[in-house]
NUVEXTI-372087 format. One record per residue: residue number from 1; residue in three letters; z, y, x of N, C-alpha, C, O in turn. Coordinates in Angstrom, 1 decimal. Layout:
N
NUM/ALA/Z/Y/X/Z/Y/X/Z/Y/X/Z/Y/X
...
END
This chain:
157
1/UNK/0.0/-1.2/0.8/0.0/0.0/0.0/0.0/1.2/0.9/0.9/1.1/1.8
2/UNK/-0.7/2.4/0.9/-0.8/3.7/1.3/-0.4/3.8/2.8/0.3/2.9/3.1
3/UNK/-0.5/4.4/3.4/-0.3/4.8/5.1/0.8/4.5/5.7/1.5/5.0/4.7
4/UNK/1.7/4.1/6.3/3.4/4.1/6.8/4.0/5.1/6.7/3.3/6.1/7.0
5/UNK/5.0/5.2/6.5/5.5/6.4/6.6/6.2/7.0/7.8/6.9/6.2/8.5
6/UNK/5.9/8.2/8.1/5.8/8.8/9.7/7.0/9.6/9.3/7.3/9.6/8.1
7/UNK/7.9/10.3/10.5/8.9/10.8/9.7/8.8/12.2/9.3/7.9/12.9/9.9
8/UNK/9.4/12.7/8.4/9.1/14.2/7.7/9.9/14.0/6.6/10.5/13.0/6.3
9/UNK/9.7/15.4/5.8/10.4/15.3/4.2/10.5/16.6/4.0/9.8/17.4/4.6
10/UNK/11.7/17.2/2.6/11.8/18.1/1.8/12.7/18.7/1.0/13.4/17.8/0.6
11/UNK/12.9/19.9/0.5/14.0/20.6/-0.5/14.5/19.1/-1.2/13.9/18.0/-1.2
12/UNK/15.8/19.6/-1.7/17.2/19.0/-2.0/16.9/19.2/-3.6/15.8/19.5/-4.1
13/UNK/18.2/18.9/-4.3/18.7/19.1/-5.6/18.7/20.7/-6.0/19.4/21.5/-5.2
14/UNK/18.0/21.2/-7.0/18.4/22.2/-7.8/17.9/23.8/-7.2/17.9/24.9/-7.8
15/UNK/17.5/23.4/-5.2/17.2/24.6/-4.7/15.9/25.1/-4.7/15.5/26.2/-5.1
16/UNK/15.1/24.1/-4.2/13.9/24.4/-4.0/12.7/23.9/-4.6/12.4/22.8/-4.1
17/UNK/12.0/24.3/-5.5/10.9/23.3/-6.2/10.3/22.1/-5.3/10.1/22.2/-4.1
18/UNK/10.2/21.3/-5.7/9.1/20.4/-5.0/9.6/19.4/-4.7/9.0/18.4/-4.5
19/UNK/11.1/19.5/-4.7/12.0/18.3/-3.3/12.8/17.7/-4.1/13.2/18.2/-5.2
20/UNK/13.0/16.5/-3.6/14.7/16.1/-4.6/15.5/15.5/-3.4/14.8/15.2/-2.4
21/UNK/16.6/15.3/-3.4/17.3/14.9/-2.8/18.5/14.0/-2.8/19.6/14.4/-3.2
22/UNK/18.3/12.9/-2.5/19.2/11.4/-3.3/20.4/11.6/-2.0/20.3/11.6/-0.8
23/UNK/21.7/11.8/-3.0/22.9/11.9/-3.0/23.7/10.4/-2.5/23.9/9.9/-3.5
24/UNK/24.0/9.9/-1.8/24.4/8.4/-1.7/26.0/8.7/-1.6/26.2/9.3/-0.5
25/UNK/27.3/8.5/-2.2/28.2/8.4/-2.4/29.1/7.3/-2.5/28.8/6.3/-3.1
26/UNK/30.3/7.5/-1.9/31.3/6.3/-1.9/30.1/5.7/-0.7/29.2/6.2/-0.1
27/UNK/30.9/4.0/-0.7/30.4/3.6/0.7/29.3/2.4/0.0/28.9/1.5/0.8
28/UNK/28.8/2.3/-1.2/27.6/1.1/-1.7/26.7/2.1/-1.5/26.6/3.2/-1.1
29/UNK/25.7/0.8/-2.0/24.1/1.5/-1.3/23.3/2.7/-2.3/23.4/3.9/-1.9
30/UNK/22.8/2.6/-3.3/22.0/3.4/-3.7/22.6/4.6/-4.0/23.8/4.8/-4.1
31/UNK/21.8/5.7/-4.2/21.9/7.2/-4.7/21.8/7.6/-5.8/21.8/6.7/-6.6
32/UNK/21.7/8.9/-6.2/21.4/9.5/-7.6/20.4/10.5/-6.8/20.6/11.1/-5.8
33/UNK/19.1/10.3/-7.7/18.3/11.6/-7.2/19.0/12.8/-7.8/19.8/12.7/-8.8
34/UNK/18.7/14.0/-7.1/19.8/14.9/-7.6/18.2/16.3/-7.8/18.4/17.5/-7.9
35/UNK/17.0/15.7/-7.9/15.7/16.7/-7.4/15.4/16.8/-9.0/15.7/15.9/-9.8
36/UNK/14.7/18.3/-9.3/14.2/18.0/-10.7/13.0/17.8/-10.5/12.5/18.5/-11.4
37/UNK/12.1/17.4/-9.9/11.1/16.7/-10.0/9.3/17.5/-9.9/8.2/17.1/-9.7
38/UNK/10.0/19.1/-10.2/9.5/20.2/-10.2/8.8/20.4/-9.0/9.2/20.0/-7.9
39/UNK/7.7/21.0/-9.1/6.5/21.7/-7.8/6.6/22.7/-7.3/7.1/23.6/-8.0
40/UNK/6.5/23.0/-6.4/6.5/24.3/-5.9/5.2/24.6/-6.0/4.3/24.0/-5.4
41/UNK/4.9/26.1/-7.0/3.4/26.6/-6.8/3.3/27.3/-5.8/4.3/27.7/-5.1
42/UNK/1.9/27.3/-5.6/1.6/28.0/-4.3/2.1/29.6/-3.9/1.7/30.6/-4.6
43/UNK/3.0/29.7/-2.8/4.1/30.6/-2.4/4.9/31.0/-3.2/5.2/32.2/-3.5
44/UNK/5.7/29.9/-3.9/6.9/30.2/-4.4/7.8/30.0/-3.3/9.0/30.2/-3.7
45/UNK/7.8/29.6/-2.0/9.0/29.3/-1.6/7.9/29.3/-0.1/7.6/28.2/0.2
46/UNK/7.4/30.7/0.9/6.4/30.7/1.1/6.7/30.6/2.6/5.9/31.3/3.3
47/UNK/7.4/30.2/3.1/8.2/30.7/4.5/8.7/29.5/4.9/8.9/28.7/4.0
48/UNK/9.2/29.2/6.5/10.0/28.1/6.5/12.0/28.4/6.4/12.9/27.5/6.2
49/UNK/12.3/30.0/6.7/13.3/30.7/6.6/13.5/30.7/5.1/14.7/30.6/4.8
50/UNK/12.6/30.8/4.1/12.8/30.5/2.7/13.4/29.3/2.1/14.3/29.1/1.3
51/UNK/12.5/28.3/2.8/12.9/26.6/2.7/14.6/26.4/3.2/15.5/25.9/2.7
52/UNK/14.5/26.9/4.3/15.9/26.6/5.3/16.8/27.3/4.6/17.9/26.7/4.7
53/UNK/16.8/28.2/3.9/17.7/28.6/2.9/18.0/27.9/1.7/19.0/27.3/1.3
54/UNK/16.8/28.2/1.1/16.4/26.7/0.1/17.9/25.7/0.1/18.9/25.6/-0.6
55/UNK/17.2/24.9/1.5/17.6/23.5/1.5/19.2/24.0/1.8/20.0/23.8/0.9
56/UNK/19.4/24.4/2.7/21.2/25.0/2.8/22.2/25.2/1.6/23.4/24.9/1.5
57/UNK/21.3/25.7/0.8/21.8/26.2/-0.1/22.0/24.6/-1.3/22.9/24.4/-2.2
58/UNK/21.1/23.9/-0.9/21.7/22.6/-1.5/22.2/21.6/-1.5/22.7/21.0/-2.4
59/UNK/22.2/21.5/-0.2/23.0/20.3/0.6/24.5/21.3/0.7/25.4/20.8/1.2
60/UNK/24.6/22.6/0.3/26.1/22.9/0.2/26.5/22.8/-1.5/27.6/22.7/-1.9
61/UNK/25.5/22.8/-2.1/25.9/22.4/-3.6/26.4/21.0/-3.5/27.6/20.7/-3.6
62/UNK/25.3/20.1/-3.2/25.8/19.0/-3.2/27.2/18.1/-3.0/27.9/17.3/-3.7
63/UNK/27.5/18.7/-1.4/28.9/18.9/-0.9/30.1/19.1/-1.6/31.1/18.4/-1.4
64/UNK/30.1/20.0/-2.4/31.0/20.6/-3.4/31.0/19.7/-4.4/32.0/19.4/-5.0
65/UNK/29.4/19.1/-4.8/29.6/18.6/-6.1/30.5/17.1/-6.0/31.6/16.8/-6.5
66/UNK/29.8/16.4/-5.0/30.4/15.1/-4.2/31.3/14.8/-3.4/30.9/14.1/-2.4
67/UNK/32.6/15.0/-3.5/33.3/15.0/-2.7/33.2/13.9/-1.6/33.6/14.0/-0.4
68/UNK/32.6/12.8/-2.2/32.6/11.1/-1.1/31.0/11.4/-0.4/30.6/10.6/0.5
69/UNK/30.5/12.1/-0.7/29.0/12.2/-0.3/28.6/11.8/1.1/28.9/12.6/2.0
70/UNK/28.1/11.0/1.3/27.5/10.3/2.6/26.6/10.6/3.3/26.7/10.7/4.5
71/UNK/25.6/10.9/2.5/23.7/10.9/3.0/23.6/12.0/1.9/24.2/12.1/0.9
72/UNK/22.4/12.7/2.5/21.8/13.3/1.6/20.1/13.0/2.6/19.8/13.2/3.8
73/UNK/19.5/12.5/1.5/18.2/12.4/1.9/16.9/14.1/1.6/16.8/14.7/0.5
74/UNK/16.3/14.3/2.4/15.7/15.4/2.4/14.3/14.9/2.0/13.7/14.6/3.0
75/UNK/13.5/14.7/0.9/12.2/14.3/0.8/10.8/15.5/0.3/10.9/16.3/-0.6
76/UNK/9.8/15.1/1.0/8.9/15.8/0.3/8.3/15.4/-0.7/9.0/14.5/-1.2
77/UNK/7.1/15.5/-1.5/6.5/15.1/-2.1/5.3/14.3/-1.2/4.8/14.7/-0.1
78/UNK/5.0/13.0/-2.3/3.6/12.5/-1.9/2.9/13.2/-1.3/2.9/14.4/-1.5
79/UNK/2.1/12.6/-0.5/1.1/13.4/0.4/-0.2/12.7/0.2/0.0/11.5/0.2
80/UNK/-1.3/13.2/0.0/-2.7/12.9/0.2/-3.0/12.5/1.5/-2.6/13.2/2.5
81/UNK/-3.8/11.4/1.6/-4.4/11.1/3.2/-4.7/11.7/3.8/-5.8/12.2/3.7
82/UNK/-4.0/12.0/5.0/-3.7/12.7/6.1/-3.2/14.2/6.2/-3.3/15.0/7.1
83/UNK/-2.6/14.2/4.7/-2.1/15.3/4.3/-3.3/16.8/3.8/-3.0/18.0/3.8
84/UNK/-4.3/16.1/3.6/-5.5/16.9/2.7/-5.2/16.9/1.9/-4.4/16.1/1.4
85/UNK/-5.6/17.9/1.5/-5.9/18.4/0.1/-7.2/17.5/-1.1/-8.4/17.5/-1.0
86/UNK/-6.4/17.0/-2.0/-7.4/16.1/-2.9/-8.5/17.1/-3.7/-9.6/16.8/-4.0
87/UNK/-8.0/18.2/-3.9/-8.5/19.2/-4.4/-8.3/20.7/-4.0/-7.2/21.3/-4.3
88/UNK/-9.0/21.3/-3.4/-9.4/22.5/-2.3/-9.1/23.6/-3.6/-9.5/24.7/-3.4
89/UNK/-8.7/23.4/-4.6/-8.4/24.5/-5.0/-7.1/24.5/-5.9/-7.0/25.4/-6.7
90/UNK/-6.1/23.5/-5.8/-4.9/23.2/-5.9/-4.5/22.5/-4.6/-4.6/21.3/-4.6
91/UNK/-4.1/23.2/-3.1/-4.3/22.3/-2.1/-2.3/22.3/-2.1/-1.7/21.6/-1.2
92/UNK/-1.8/22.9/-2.7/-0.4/22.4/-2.6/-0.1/21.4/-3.4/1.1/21.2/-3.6
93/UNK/-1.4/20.5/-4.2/-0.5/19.4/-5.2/-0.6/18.5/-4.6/-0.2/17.4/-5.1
94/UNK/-1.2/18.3/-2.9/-1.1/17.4/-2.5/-1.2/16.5/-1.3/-1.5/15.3/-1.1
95/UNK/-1.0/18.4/-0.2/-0.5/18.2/0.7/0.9/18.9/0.7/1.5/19.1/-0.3
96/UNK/1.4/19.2/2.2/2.7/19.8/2.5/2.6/20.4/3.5/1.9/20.0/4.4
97/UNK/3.3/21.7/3.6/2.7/22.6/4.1/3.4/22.5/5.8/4.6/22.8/5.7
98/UNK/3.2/22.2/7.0/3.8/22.3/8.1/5.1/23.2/8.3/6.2/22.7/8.7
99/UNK/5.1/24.4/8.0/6.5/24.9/7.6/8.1/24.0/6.6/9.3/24.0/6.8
100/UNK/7.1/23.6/5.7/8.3/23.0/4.7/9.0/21.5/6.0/10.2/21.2/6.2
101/UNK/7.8/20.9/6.5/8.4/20.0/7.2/9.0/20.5/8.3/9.6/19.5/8.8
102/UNK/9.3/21.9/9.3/9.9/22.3/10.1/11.4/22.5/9.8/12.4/22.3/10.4
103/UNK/11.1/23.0/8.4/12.7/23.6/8.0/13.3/22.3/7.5/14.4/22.1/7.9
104/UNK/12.7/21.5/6.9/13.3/19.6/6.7/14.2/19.6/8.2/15.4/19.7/8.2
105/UNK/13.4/19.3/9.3/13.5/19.0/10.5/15.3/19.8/10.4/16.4/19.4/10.2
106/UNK/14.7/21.1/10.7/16.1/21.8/10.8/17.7/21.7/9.8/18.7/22.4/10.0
107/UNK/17.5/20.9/9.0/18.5/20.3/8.3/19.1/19.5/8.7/20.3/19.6/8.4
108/UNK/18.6/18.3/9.7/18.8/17.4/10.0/20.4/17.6/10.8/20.7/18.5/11.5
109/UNK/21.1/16.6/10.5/22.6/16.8/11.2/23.1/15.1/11.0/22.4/14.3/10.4
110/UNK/24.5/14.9/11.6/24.6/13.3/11.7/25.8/13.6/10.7/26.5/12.6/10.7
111/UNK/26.4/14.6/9.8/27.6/14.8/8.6/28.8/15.4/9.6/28.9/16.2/10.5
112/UNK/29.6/14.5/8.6/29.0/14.3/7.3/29.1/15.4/6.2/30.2/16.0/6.1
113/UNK/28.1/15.7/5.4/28.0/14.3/5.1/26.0/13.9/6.3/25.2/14.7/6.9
114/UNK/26.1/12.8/6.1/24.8/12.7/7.0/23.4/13.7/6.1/23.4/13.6/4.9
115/UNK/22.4/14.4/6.8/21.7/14.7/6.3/20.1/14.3/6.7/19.7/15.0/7.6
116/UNK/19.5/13.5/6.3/18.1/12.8/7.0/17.2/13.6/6.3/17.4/14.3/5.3
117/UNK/16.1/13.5/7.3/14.7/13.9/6.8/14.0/12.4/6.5/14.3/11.4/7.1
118/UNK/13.3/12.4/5.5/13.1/11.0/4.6/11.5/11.0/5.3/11.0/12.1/5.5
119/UNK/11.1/9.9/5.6/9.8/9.8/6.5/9.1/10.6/5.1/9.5/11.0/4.0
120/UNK/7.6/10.6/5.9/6.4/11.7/5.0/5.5/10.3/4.3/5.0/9.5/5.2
121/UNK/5.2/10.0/3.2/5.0/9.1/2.4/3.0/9.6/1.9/2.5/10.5/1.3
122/UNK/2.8/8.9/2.2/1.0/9.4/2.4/0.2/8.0/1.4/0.4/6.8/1.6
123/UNK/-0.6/8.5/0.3/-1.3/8.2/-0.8/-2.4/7.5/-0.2/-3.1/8.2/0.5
124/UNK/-2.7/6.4/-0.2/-3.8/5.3/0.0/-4.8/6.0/-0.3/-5.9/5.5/0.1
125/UNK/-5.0/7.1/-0.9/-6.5/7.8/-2.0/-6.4/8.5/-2.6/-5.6/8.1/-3.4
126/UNK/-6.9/9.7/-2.9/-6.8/10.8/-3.9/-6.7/10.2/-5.4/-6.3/11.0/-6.3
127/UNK/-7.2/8.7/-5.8/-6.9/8.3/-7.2/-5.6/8.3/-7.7/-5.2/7.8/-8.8
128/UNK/-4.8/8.8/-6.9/-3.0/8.4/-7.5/-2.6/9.6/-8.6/-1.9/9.5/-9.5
129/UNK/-3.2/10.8/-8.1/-3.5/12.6/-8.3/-4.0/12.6/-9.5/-5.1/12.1/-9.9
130/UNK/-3.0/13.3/-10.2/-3.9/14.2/-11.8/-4.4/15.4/-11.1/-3.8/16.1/-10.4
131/UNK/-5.8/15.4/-11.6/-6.4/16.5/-10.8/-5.7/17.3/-9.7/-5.0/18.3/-9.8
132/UNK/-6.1/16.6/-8.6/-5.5/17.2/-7.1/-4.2/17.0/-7.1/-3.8/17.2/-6.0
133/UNK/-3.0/16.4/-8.1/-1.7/16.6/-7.5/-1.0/17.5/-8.2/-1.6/18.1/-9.1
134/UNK/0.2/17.7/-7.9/0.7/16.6/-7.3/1.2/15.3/-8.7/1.6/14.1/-8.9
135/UNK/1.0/16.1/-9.2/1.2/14.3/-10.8/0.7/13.3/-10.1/0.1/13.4/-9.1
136/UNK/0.9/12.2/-10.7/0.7/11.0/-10.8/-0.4/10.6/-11.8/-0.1/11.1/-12.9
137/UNK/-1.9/9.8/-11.7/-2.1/9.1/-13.4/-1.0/7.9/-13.5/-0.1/7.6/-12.8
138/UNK/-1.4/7.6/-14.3/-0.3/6.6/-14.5/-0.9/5.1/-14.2/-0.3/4.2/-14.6
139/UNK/-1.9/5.0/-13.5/-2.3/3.5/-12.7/-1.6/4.2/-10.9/-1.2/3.5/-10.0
140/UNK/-1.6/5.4/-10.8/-1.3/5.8/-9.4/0.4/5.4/-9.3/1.1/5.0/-8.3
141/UNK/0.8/5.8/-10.9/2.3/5.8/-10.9/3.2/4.2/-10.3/4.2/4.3/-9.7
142/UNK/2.9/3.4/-10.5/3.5/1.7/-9.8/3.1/1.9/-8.1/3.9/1.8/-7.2
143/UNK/1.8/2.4/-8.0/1.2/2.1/-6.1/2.2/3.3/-5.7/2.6/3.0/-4.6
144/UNK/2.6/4.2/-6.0/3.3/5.0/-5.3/4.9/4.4/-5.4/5.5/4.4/-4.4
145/UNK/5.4/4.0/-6.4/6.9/3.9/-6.9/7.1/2.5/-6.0/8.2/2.2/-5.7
146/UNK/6.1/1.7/-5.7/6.2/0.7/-4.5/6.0/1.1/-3.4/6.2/0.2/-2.5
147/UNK/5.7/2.5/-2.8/5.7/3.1/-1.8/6.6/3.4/-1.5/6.8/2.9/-0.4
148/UNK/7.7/4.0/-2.0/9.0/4.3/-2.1/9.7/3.4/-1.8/10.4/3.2/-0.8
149/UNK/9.5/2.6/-3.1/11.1/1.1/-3.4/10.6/0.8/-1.7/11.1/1.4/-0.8
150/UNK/9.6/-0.2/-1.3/10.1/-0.5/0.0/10.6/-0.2/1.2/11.3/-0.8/2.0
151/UNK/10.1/1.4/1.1/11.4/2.2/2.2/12.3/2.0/2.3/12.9/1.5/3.3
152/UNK/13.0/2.6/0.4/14.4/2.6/0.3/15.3/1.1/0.2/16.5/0.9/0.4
153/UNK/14.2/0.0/-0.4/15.2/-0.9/-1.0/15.3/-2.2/0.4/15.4/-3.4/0.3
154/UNK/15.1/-1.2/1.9/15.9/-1.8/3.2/17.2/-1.4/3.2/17.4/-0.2/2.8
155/UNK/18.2/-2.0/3.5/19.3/-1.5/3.7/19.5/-0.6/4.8/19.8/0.5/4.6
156/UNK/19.4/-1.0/6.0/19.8/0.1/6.9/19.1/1.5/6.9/19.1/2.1/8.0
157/UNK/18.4/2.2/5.9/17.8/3.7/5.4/19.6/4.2/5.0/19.9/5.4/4.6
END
């Protein structure tokens, strides 16, 4: 399924459009995504000093909200092959912009609580894309959601 994932990622819970950010609490394995699932249109959030605020600003919510909080995973959105643009005139539904992945980078800390950049997760084919992205059709929706589960459903992530 789709390219390996190389490492990279993106905005948190509640701060920054585009990102979500899975909360892993107490010491068992799985999280709560804590992201609304939301896009960032193009230059809503247009800087990487924007993002790094952004994300600061959520991984200190989170903190507060979680007191046992462990991990917080930093992810971006799907990426189109090789991080093109499926559609040159929506090119943020589905690539990511080198900035957003810098300020990812600069989040990174060992905690706690721990904070990871979630590898950058790349689309086998522009068919996964409702026109350019970043949606899913819904034959794209299973090839990506098994892109995912196998990352996550190793234990040592």
């Amino acid at each position: 399924m789709g390219a390996a994932p190389a490492a990279g990622a993106a905005p948190a819970a509640g701060a920054a459009p585009g990102a979500g950010a899975a909360p892993t609490a107490g010491s068992g394995g799985g999280g709560a995504t804590s992201g609304g699932g939301a896009t960032a249109a193009a230059g809503a959030i247009g800087n990487k000093g924007a993002w790094l605020t952004a994300l600061t600003q959520a991984v200190t919510n989170l903190k507060a909200k979680y007191s046992r909080l462990k991990r917080v995973d930093l992810l971006t959105m799907t990426r189109a092959p090789n991080n093109t643009p499926c559609d040159s005139s929506n090119a943020s539904g589905s690539s990511v912009a080198q900035y957003v992945d810098d300020a990812v980078m600069l989040m990174v800390t060992s905690g706690p609580p721990a904070v990871v950049a979630s590898p950058k997760f790349f689309a086998k084919d522009c068919n996964v894309f409702t026109s350019g992205g970043p949606h899913l059709t819904d034959a794209g929706k299973p090839v990506i959601a098994k892109l995912y589960g196998d990352y996550y459903s190793v234990a040592e992530h």
